[in-house]
N, C-alpha and C positions, 0 to 999 in steps of 0.2 A: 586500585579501585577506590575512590570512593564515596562511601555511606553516609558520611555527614554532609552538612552545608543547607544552605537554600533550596535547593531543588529533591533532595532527599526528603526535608521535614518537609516540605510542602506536598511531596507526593504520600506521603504517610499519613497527612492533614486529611485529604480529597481523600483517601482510602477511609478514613474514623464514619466519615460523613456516608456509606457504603456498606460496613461491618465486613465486609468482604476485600478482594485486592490480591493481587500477584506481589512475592518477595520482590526488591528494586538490587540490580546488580548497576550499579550506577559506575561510569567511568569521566574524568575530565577528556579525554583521549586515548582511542584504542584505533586499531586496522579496521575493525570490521563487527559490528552487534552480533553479524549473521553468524561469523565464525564463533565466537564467544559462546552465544545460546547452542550452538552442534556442541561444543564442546562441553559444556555443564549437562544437557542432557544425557550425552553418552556416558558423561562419569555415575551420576547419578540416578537415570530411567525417568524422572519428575519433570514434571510441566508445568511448574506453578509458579514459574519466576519471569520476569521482563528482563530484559540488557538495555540501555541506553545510555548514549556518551551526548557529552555537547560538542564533540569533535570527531569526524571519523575519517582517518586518513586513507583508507584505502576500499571505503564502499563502494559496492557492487551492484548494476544490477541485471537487469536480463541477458541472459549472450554473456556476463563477464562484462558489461560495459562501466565505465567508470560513472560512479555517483557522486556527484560533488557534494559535500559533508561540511560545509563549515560552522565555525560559532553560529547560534541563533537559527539553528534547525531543530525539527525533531527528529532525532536517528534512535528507533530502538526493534528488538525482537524479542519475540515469544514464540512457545510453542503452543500447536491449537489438537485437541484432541477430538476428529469428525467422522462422522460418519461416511463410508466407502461411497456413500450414493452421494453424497456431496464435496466431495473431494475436487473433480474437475471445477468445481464453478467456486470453488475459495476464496481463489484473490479476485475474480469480480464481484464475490460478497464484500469482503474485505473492503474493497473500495467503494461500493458504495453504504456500508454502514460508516464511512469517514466521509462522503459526501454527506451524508444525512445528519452525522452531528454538527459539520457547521453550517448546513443549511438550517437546521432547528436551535445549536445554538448562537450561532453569530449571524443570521439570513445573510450568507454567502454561499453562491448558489457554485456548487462547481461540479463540473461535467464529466463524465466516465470515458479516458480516451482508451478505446480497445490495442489491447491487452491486459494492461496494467498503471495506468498510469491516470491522474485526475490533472485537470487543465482548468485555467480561468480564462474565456477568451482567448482560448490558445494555447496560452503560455501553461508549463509545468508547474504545479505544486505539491506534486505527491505521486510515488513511485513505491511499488509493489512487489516485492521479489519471494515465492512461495516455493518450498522444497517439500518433497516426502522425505522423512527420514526414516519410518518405522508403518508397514503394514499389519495389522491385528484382523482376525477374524471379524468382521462386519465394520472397521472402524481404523483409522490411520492417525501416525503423528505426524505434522504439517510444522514446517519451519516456517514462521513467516516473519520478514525484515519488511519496514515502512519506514522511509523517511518523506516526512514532511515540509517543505519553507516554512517555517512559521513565523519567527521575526526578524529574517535574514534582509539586508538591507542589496541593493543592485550590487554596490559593489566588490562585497563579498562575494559575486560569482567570477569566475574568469571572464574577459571582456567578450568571449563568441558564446556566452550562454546567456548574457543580459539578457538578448531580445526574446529568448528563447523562453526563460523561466519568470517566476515572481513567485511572491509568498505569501501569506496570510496576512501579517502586517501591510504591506503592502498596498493591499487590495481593499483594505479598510482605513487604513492610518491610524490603526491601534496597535501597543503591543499587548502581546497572551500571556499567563502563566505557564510555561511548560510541562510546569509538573503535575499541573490540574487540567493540563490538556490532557495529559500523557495517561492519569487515571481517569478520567471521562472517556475514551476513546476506548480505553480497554476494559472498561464495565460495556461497552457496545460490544465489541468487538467478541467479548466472550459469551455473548449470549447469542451471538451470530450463527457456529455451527448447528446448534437445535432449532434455529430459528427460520433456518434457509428452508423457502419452499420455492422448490426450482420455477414453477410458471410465472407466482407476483414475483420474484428476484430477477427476472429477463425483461419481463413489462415493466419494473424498476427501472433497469439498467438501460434500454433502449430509450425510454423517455429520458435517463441524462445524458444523454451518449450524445459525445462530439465526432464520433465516427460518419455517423450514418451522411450517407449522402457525399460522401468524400472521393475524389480518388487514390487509388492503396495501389500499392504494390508490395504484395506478400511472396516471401521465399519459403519454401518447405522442401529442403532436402536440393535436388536439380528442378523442381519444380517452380517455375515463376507464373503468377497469376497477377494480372494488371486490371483493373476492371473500378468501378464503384460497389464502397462498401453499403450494405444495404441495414442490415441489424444484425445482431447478436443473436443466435442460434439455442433454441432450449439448455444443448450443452456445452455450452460459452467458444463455442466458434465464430467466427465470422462469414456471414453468408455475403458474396460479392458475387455481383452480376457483371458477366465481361461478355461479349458477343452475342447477346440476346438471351445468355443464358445463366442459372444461379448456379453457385458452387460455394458446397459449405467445406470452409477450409482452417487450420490454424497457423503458426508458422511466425518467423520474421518479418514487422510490417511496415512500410515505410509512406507514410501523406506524401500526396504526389503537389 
């Protein structure tokens, strides 16, 4: 692990500027943030720290799919401690308090693509993977992994995801501090669970949403439903309309 270097002092910089901030479990390369944070939590019950590498070789995200992690991402996790009523709608809070800091701090506008995932024009820039790991009377502990592109260049991805992804550098022709992205994001992100009020977080989400109007094909279980996605449902399903008629559903989703 580690704690020194450029990106530590500078995350501890952004923290002074704050008086507040999560402990930093910094790695040059690990398998997984996601795994690391289950693991420091279970040894210890505490929630007050980040994991993030500048390399992750075996990130994960929805379904177990591979997340490609190279140099000049942002790969980190935390745990979020929320309320039972807002547990379903997490990681589309999640995502959109990470639209909204770089649409207020950089005006780049990027869009909610339903599930979990934020798009510029299409392409990926950020990926959302949220766990329960611990239920409590009124209130839960929530695993949540984000990686971000941030100043990842094309061809650092493999050559069948070029067309597919881009990154925050990219989209601007700047590059970011990571480690004062990394504490900007999670001074949002922690004010997120008290924050969420479920009606403005769906009228949020809908007006960024690159879903709607789409056509989907969602799997849930033997169940397949082909149709147009229409919006995001109070508690963050997807309502698709297929045969004249609406169905709120969740499930595996694929752009048709």
């Amino acid at each position: 692990m580690t704690l020194k270097g450029s990106f530590a002092e500078g995350y501890a910089a952004s923290l002074k500027q704050r008086d507040s901030g999560r402990a930093l479990h910094y790695y040059d390369s690990l398998v997984s943030t996601n795994l690391v944070a289950k693991e420091l939590f279970a040894a210890s019950g505490k929630a007050d720290f980040v994991v993030a590498a500048k390399v992750q070789t075996g990130g994960f995200g929805k379904y177990g799919r591979r997340w490609e992690s190279p140099e000049g991402g942002l790969w980190f996790s935390f745990i979020a401690r929320a309320d039972n009523s807002v547990v379903p709608l997490f990681t589309l809070a999640a995502g959109h308090y990470v639209a909204e800091y770089f649409l207020k701090k950089h005006n780049i506008r990027l869009q909610v693509k339903w599930p979990n995932d934020l798009v510029y024009n299409g392409r990926k820039v950020c990926g959302i993977l949220t766990e329960l790991l611990k239920a409590e009377k009124g209130y839960s502990y929530l695993l949540c992994g984000i990686g971000i592109n941030l100043n990842n260049t094309g061809f650092q991805f493999p050559a069948q995801l070029r067309g597919i992804v881009t990154s925050i550098a990219q989209i601007s022709g700047q590059e970011y501090d990571p480690a004062e992205t990394l504490a900007e994001i999670l001074h949002a992100l922690d004010a997120a669970p008290a924050g969420i009020v479920p009606g403005e977080l769906i009228n949020n989400l809908n007006s960024l949403s690159y879903s709607s109007d789409r056509k989907v094909l969602i799997r849930c279980g033997d169940i397949r439903l082909e149709g147009v996605f229409r919006r995001i449902t109070p508690e963050g399903a997807a309502l698709v309309e297929a045969g004249g008629k609406e169905y709120k559903t969740t499930g595996d989703i694929e752009y048709l």
